[in-house]
C-alpha positions in Angstrom: 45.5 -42.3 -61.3 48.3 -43.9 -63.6 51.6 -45.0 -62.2 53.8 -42.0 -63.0 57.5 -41.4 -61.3 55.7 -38.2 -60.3 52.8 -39.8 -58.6 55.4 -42.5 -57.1 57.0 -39.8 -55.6 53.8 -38.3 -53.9 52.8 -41.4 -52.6 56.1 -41.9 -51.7 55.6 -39.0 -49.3 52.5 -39.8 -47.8 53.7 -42.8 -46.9 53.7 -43.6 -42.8 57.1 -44.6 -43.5 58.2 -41.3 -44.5 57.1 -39.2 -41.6 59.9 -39.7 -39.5 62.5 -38.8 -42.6 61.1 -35.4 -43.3 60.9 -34.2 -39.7 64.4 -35.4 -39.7 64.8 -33.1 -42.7 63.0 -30.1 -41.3 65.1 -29.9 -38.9 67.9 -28.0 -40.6 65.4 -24.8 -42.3 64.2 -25.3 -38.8 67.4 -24.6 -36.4 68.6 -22.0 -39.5 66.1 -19.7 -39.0 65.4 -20.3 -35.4 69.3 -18.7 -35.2 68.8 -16.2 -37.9 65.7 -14.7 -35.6 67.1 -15.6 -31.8 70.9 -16.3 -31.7 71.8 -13.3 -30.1 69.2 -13.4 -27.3 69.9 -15.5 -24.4 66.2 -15.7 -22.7 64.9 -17.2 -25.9 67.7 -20.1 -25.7 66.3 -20.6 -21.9 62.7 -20.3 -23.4 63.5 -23.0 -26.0 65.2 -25.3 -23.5 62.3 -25.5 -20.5 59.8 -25.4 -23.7 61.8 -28.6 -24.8 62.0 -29.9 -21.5 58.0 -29.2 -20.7 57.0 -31.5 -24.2 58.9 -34.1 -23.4 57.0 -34.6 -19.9 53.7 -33.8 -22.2 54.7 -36.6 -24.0 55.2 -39.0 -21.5 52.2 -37.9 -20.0 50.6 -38.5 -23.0 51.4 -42.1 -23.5 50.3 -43.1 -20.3 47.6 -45.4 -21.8 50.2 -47.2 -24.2 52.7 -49.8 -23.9 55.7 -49.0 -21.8 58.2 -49.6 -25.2 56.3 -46.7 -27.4 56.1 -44.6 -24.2 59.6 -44.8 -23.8 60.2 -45.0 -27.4 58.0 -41.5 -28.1 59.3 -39.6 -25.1 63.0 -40.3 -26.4 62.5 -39.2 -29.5 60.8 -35.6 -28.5 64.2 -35.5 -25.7 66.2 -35.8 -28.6 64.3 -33.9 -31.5 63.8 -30.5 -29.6 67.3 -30.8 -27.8 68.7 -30.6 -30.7 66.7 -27.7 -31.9 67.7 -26.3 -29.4 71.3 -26.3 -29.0 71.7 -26.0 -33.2 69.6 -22.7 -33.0 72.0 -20.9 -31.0 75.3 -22.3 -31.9 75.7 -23.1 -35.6 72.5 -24.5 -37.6 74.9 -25.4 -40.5 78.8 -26.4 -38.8 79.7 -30.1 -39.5 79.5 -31.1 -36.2 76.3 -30.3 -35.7 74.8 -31.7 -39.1 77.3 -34.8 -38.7 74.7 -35.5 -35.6 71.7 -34.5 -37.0 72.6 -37.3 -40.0 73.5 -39.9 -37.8 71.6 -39.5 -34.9 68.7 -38.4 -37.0 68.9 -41.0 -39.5 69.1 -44.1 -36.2 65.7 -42.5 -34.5 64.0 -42.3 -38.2 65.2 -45.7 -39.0 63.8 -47.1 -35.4 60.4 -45.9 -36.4 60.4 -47.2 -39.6 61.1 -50.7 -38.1 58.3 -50.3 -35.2 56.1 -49.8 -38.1 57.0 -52.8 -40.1 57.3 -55.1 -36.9 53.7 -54.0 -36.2 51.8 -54.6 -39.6 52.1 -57.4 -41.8 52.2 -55.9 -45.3 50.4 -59.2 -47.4 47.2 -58.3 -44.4 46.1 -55.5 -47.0 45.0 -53.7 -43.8 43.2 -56.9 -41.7 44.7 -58.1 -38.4 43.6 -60.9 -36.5 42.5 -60.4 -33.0 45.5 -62.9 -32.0 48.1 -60.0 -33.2 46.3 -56.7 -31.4 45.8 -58.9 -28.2 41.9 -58.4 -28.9 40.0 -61.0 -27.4 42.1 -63.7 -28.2 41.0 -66.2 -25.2 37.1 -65.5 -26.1 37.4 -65.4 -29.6 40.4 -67.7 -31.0 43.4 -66.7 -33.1 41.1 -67.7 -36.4 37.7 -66.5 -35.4 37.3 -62.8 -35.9 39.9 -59.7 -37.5 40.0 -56.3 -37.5 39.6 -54.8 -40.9 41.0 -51.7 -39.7 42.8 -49.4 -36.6 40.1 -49.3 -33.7 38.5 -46.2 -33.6 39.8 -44.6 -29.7 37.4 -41.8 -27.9 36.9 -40.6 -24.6 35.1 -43.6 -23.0 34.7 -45.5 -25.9 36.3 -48.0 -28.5 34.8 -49.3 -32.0 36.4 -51.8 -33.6 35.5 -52.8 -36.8 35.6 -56.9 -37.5 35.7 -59.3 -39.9 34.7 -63.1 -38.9 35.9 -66.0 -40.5 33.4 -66.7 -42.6 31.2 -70.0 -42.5 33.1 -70.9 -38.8 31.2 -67.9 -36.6 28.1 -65.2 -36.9 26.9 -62.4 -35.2 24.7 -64.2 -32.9 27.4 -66.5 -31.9 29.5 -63.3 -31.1 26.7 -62.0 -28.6 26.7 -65.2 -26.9 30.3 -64.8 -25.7 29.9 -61.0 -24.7 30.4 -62.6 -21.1 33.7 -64.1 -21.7 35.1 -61.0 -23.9 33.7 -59.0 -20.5 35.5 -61.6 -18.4 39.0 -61.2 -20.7 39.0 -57.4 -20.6 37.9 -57.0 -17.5 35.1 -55.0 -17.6 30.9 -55.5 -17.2 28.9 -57.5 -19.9 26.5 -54.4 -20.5 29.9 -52.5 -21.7 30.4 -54.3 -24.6 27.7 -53.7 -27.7 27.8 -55.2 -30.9 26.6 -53.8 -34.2 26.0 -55.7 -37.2 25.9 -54.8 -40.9 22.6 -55.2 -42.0 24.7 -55.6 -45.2 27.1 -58.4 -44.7 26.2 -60.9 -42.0 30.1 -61.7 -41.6 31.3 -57.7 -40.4 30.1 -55.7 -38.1 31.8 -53.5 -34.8 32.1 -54.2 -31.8 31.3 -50.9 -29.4 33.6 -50.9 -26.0 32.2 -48.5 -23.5 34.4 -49.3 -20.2 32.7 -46.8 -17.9 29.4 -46.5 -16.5 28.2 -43.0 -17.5 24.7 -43.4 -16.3 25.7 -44.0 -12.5 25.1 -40.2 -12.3 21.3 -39.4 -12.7 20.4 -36.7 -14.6 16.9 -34.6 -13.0 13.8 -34.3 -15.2 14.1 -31.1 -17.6 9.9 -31.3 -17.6 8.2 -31.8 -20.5 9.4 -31.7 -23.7 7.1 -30.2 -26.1 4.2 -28.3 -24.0 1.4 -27.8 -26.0 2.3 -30.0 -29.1 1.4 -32.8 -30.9 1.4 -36.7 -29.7 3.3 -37.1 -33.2 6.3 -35.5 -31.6 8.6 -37.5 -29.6 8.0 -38.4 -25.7 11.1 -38.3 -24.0 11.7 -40.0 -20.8 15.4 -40.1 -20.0 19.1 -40.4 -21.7 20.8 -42.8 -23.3 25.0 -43.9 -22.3 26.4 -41.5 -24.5 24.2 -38.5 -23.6 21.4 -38.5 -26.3 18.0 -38.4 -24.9 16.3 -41.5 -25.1 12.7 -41.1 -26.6 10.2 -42.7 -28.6 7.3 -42.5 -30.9 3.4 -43.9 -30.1 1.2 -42.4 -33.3 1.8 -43.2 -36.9 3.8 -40.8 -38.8 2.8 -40.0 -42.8 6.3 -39.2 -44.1 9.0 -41.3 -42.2 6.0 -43.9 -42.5 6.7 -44.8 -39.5 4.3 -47.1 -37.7 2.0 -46.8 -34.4 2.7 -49.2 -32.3 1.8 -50.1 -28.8 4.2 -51.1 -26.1 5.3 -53.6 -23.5 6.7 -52.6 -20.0 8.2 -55.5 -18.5 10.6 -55.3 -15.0 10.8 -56.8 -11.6 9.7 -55.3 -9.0 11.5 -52.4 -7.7 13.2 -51.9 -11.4 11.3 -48.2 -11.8 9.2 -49.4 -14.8 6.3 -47.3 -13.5 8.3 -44.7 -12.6 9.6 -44.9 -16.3 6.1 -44.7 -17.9 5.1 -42.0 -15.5 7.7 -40.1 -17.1 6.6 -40.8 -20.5 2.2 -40.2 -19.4 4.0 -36.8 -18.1 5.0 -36.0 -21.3 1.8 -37.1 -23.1 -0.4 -35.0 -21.2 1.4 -31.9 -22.3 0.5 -32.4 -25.8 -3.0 -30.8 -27.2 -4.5 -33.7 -29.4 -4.5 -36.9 -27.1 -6.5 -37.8 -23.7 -5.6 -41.4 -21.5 -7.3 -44.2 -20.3 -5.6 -45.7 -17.0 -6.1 -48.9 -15.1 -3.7 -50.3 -12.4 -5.5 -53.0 -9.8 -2.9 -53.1 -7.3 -1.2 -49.4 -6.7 -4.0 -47.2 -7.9 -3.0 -44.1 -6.0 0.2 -44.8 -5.6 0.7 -44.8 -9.6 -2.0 -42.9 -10.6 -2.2 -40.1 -7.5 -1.1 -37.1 -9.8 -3.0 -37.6 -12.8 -6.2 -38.6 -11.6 -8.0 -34.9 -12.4 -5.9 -35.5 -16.3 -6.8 -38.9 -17.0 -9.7 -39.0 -19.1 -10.9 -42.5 -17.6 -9.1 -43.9 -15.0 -10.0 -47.5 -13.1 -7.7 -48.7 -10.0 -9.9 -51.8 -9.2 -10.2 -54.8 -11.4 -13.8 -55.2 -12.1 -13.5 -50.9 -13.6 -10.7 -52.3 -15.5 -12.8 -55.2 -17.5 -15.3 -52.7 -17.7 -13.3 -50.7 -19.2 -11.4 -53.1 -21.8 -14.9 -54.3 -22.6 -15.9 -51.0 -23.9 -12.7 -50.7 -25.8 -13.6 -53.5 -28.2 -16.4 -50.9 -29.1 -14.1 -47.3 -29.6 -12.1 -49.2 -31.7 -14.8 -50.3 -34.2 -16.2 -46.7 -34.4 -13.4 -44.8 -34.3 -12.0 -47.0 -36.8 -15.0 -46.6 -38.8 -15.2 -42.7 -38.4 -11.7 -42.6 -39.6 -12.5 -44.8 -42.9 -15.5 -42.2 -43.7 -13.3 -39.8 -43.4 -10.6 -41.0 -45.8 -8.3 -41.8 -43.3 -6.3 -45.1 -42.8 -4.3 -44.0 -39.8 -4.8 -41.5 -37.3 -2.7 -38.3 -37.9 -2.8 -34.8 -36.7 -5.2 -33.7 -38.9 -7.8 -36.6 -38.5 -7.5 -34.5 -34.9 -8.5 -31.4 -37.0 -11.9 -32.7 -38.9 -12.6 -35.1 -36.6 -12.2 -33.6 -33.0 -11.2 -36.7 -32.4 -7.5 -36.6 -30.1 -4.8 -39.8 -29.9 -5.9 -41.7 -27.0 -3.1 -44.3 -25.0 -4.4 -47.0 -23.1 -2.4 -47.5 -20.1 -3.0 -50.6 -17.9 -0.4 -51.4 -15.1 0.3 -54.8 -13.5 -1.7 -56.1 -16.8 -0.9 -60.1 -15.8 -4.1 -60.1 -13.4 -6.3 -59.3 -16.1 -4.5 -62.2 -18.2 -5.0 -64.8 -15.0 -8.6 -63.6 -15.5 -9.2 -64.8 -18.6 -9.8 -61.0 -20.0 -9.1 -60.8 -23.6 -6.9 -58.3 -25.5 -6.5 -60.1 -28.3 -8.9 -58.2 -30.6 -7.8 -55.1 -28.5 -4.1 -54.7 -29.3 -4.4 -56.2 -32.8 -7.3 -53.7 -34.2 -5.9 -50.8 -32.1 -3.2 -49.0 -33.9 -5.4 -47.9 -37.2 -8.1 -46.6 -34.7 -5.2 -44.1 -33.5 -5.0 -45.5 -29.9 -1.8 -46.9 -28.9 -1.8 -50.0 -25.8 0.6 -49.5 -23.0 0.9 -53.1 -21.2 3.4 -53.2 -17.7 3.9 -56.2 -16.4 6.5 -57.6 -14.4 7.7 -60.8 -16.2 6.2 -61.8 -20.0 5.9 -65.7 -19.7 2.6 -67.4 -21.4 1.6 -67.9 -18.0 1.3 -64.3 -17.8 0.2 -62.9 -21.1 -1.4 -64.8 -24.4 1.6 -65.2 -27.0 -0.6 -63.4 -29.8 -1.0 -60.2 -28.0 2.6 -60.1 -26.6 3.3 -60.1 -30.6 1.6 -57.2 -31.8 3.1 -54.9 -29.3 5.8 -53.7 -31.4 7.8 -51.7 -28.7 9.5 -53.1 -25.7 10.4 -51.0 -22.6 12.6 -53.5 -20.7 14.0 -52.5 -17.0 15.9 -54.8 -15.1 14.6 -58.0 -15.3 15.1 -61.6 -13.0 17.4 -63.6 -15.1 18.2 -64.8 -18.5 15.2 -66.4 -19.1 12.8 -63.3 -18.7 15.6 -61.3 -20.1 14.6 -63.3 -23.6 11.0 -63.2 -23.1 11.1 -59.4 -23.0 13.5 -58.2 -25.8 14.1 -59.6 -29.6 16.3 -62.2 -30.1 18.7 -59.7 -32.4 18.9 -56.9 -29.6 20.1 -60.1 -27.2 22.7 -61.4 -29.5 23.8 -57.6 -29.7 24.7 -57.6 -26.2 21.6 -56.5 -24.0 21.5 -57.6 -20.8 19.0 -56.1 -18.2 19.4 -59.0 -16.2 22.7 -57.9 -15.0 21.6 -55.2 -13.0 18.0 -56.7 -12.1 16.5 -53.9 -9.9 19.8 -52.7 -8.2 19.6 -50.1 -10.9 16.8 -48.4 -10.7 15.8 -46.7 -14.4 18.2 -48.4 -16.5 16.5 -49.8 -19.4 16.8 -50.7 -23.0 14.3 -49.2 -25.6 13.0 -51.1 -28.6 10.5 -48.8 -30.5 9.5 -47.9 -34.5 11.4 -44.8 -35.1 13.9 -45.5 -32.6 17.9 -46.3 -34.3 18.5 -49.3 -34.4 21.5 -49.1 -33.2 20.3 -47.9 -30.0 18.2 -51.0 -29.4 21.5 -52.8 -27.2 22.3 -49.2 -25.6 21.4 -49.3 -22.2 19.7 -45.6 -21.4 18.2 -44.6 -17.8 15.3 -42.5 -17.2 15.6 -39.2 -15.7 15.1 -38.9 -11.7 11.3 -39.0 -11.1 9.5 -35.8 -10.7 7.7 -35.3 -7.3 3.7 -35.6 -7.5 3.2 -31.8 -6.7 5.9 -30.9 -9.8 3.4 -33.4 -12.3 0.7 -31.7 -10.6 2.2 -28.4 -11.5 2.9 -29.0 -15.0 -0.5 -30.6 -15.9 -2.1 -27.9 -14.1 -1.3 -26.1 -17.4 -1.4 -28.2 -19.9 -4.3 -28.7 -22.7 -7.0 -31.1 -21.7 -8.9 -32.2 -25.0 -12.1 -33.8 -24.3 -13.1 -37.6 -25.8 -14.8 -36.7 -28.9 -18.1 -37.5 -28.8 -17.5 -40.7 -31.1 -15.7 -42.0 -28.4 -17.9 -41.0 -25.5 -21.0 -43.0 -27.6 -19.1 -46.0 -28.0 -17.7 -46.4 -24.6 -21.3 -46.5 -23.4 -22.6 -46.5 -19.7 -19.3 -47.6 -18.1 -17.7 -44.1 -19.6 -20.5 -41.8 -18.9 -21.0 -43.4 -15.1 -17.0 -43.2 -14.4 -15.0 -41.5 -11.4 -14.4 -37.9 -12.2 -11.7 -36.2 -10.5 -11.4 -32.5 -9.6 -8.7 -30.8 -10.5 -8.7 -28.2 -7.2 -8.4 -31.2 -4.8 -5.7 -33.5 -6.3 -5.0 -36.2 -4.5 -1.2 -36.9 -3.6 1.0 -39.7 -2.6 0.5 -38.6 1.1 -3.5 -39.5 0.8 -3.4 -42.8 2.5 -6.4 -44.2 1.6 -6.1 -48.3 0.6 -7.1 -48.3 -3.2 -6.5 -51.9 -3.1 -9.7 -54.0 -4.6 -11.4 -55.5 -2.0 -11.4 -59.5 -3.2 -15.0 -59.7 -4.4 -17.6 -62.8 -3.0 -19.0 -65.1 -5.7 -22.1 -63.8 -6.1 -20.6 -60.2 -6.5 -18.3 -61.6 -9.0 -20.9 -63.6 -10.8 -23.4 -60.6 -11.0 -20.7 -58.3 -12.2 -19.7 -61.2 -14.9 -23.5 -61.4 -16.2 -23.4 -57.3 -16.6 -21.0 -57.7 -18.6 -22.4 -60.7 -20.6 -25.8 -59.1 -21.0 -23.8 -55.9 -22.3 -21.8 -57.6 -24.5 -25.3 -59.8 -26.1 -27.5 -57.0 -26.1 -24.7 -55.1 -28.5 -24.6 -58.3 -30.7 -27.9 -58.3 -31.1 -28.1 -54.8 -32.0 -25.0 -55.2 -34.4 -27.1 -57.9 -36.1 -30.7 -56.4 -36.2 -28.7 -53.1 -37.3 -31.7 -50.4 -39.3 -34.0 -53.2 -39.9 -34.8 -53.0 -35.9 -37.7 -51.2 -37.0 -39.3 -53.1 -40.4 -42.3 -55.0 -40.5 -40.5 -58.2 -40.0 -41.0 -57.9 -36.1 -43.9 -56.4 -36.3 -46.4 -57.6 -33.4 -43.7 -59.5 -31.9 -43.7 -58.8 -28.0 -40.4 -59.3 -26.6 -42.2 -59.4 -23.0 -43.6 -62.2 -23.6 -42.4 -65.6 -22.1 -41.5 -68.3 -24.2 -43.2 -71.6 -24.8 -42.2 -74.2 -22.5 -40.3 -77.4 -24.5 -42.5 -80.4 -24.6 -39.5 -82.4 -24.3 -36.7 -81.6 -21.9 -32.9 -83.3 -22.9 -29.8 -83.0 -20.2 -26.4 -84.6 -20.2 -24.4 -86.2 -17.9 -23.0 -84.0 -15.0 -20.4 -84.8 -12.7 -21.4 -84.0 -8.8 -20.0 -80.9 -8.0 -16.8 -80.7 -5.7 -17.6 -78.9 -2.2 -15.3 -77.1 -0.8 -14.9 -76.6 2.7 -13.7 -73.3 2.9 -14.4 -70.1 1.2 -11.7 -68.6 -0.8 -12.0 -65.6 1.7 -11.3 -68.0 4.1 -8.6 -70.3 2.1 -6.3 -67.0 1.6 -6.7 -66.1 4.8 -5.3 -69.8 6.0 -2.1 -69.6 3.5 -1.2 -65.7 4.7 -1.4 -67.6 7.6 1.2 -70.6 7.5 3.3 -67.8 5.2 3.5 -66.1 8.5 4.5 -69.4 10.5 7.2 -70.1 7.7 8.8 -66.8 8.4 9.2 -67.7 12.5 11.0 -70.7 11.0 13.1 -68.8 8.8 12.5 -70.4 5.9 13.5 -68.5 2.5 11.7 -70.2 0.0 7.9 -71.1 -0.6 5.9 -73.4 -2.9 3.0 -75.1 -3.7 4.9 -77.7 -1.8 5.1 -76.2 1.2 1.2 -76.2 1.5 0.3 -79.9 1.1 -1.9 -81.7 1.3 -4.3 -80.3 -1.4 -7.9 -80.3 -1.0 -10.1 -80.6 1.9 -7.7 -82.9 3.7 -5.2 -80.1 3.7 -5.5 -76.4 6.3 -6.3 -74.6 3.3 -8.9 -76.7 1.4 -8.0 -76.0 -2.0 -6.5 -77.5 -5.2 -2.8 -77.2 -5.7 -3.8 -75.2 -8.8 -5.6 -72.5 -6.6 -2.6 -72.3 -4.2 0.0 -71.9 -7.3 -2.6 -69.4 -8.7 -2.7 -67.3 -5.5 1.4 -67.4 -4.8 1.9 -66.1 -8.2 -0.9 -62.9 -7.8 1.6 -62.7 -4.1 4.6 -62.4 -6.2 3.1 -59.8 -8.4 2.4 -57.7 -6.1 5.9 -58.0 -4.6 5.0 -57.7 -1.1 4.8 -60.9 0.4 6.7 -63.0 -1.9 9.4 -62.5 -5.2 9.6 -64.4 -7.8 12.7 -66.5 -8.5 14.7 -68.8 -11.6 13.0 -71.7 -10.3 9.9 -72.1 -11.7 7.1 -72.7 -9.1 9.0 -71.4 -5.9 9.3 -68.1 -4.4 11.5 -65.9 -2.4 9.5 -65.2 1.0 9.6 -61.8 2.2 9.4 -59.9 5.3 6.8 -56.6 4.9 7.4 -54.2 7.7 4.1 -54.2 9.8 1.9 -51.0 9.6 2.2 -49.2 12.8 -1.0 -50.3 15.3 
């Protein structure tokens, strides 16, 4: 727009300067016909005066969250703005006296505000303050590190600001690494304060301020949220700070292009996490085109207890949970396969449709005993996604000592509850949603559901907002729900390719569920050797005799093994060649025995009120020592105690834990 005296003028009265000069000058059409209408009525003057009187106490009401000068400076100006009003409308709107005070008085309180203005904002800033002239963070910060490029945006519970860093000198990350010392300066928790980048400009961003806890009030499940829909629909397990429902996305999704992904579950013990998932396996099982596979070694029932006539395979003992990974290796490849016949390169809803063949999720709870184990998931979680099946792993801290770095990397989405320190804090979430200020550490697992939510499809924005999941339904309300809910079948692609572990599973019967009252121990009972070496060599043999076929493939039959009798014993070597072998090491105890012996001294260490164990504490190491193992098998053993949370906790330090005292059962 050109510079016109006409367009000088208008922008002349927009101006913030000019506010307070044309109420001043409203005030005489104002008072005129207020005594034009009401002069001659003496219960509007009294109206007018407690009316007067009652927005003056508004307005000191009102700037209760200010400073004590614009308080005092806004509530003096209504006084003397309506006062006059007042007294002009029934006297003489247009005498001299009273537009002699109106000019002068009029023109100081105008003037004043002008001058608050100009005090406040430093024309040559072109809008920018530094943090040093709000009072923003200027202790955590500096006077030359960050500015505001413009007012920060005020709401019920919540402040944005935008910022500006001095380029070169600080960055985003460097910003999340102080969120504890702008906490400390404002006086309120680390997990209030948020910060969001621009994806755009690495130097700006805002800085979210949320001072009040709003999840300290649980909200109760609303059940599920789409009954009889698809998997492709959101689950939703709980809410986020600000009231949206926190959800997420497992299948792939044609038009956002929004990938499948699988998902880690990490969180001490006592932090909800399987609560949390329960929510989300809830939901799951509501939908029409998707069955689930479940293992959890260690709580079985107590995890499982509801779903156990809904699962399609479920395992609670270690050895059914190899099985069943084993036989996973083998859905993936034919389902995969199926999928590429069928012109398909994900899974979507209408690969369900030709196919018959439904979404599955592979759930597997306290999934670091399987890692310890040397059980491989590599191939699993890597080939999984295009197959349509989607990998839930919960575990309670995800070191390399607990889970192989190349399958913690293709699990796209993290579910992170409160965690033990820093440390696992960083293992769990990305290193962007950490500089952006989330901390699950700070509540550990005093804060039972609070977790952050990193998931395809999910804003990013949301990543640093802590959320909580909704109160856990009760076992007979799950029960309920399922009770009427679709139950697809494995297609028989599936079913073939799982083999004779999935034809010779558990089945459970629907009419006599079994609840979290049922006290049976579903605990795996620690297997001998040989049991442990004969189920090993299944497993092997299994695993050869489908190589075998996967080589031989349709020429199984030809002429090229023709009279061959695969009975028939093979020629004895007329040479026989061995290599050196060191002498075995004996132990003198049984490992039955050896675990007994260290749940033993745990017990002694208790009467001596001790409040820390490690290997240490159990020296000396091998058959010199009570328990007659290596110091490797003792560490091996405390840290499967520490995962299961009953008799010890893990702590910052690596290699010692936190002893507990477990309530004995009643005799």
């Amino acid at each position: 727009m050109a510079d016109t005296p006409k367009n000088d003028a208008w922008k002349a009265l927009k101006s913030p300067h000019a506010r307070p000069w044309l109420a001043l000058v409203s005030e005489v059409p104002a008072t005129f016909a207020a005594h034009i209408a009401w002069a001659d009525q003496p219960l509007v003057a009294v109206g007018m005066t407690l009316a007067s009187g009652a927005l003056t106490a508004v307005t000191w009401w009102a700037g209760k969250d200010t400073k004590e000068a614009r308080r005092l400076h806004a509530t003096a100006t209504t006084a003397a703005a309506t006062g006059y009003l007042t007294v002009a409308s029934f006297t003489d709107p247009l005498g001299a006296t009273q537009l002699s005070w109106l000019a002068i008085g009029g023109s100081v309180v105008a003037a004043s505000w002008n001058i608050r203005k100009s005090l406040r904002i430093n024309p040559e800033a072109k809008g920018e303050q530094t943090a040093a002239e709000t009072g923003l963070l200027e202790k955590s910060l500096g006077k030359a590190k960050a500015k505001l490029r413009s007012e920060p945006k005020v709401e019920p519970n919540k402040v944005t600001a935008p910022y500006q860093l001095a380029k070169g000198e600080i960055t985003n990350a460097d910003l999340g690494n102080r969120i504890t010392q702008m906490a400390s300066e404002l006086g309120i928790s680390p997990n209030s304060i948020r910060i969001v980048a621009d994806p755009e400009n690495a130097s700006q961003g805002e800085l979210v301020l949320v001072p009040k806890d709003m999840l300290t009030v649980s909200a109760p499940w609303p059940g599920p949220s789409s009954p009889g829909g698809s998997i492709t629909e959101a689950l939703v397990v709980g809410r986020y700070e600000d009231g949206e429902p926190e959800q997420f996305w497992l299948p792939f999704d044609e038009e956002t292009k929004r990938n499948a992904t699988h998902i880690l579950v990490a969180g001490m013990n006592g932090s909800a996490k399987s609560t949390g998932m329960a929510l989300a396996i809830t939901d799951a099982l509501t939908r029409h085109d998707v069955i689930v596979w479940a293992v959890d070694p260690s709580k079985g029932q107590q995890t499982f207890a509801p779903f156990l006539p809904y699962l399609d395979w479920v395992e609670m003992t270690q050895a059914g949970g190899e099985e069943m990974i084993d036989a996973l290796s083998q859905v993936i490849t034919a389902r995969a396969d199926a999928l590429g016949r069928a012109g398909f390169k994900n899974w979507t809803p209408d690969a369900f449709e030709q196919l018959n063949m439904p979404y599955m999720i592979v759930w597997i709870e306290e999934a670091a005993k399987f890692f310890r184990e040397g059980t491989e998931m590599e191939g699993l979680v890597m080939e999984a996604r295009s197959a349509g099946i989607s990998v839930i792993i919960s575990l309670q801290r995800p070191s390399a000592t607990s889970m192989p770095t190349d399958v913690r990397e293709q699990l796209g989405g993290v579910f992170c509850f409160g965690v033990k320190g820093s440390t696992t804090a960083d293992m769990a979430l990305p290193d962007d949603v950490r500089d952006a200020g989330a901390r699950p550490e700070a509540w550990e697992n005093r804060k039972p559901g609070y977790n952050y939510l990193v998931a395809p499809g999910v804003d990013e924005e949301r990543y640093a907002m802590k959320a909580r999941t909704f109160d856990p339904p009760t076992d007979e309300e799950i029960a309920q729900v399922l009770a009427h809910a679709p139950r697809p079948p494995a297609d028989p692609i599936t079913a073939a390719a799982a083999g004779e572990a999935y034809a010779n599973r558990t089945r459970y019967d629907a009419d006599t569920p079994v609840t979290s009252t049922d006290t049976t121990d579903t605990r795996e009972v620690v297997m001998s050797k040989d049991a442990k070496k004969r189920q090993e060599e299944v497993l092997l043999e299994r695993q050869i005799n489908r190589d075998i076929d996967a080589r031989l493939g349709d020429d199984s039959g030809t002429d090229d093994l023709a009279g061959i009798d695969p009975d028939k014993e093979i020629a004895k070597p007329e040479a026989k060649w061995t290599f050196a072998q060191a002498e075995p090491v004996k132990d003198d105890k049984s490992k039955e025995e050896a675990l007994a012996e260290l749940m033993t001294m745990l017990v002694e260490y208790r009467e001596q009120g001790l409040d820390e164990v490690g290997p240490r504490h159990f020296q000396p190491y091998g058959k010199e020592g009570r328990i007659g193992k290596s110091r490797g098998w003792i560490s091996e053993r405390l840290c499967e105690l520490a995962d299961d949370g009953i008799h010890l906790e893990e702590t910052e330090t690596a290699g010692t834990y936190k002893l507990l005292y477990p309530a004995l059962a009643a005799a």
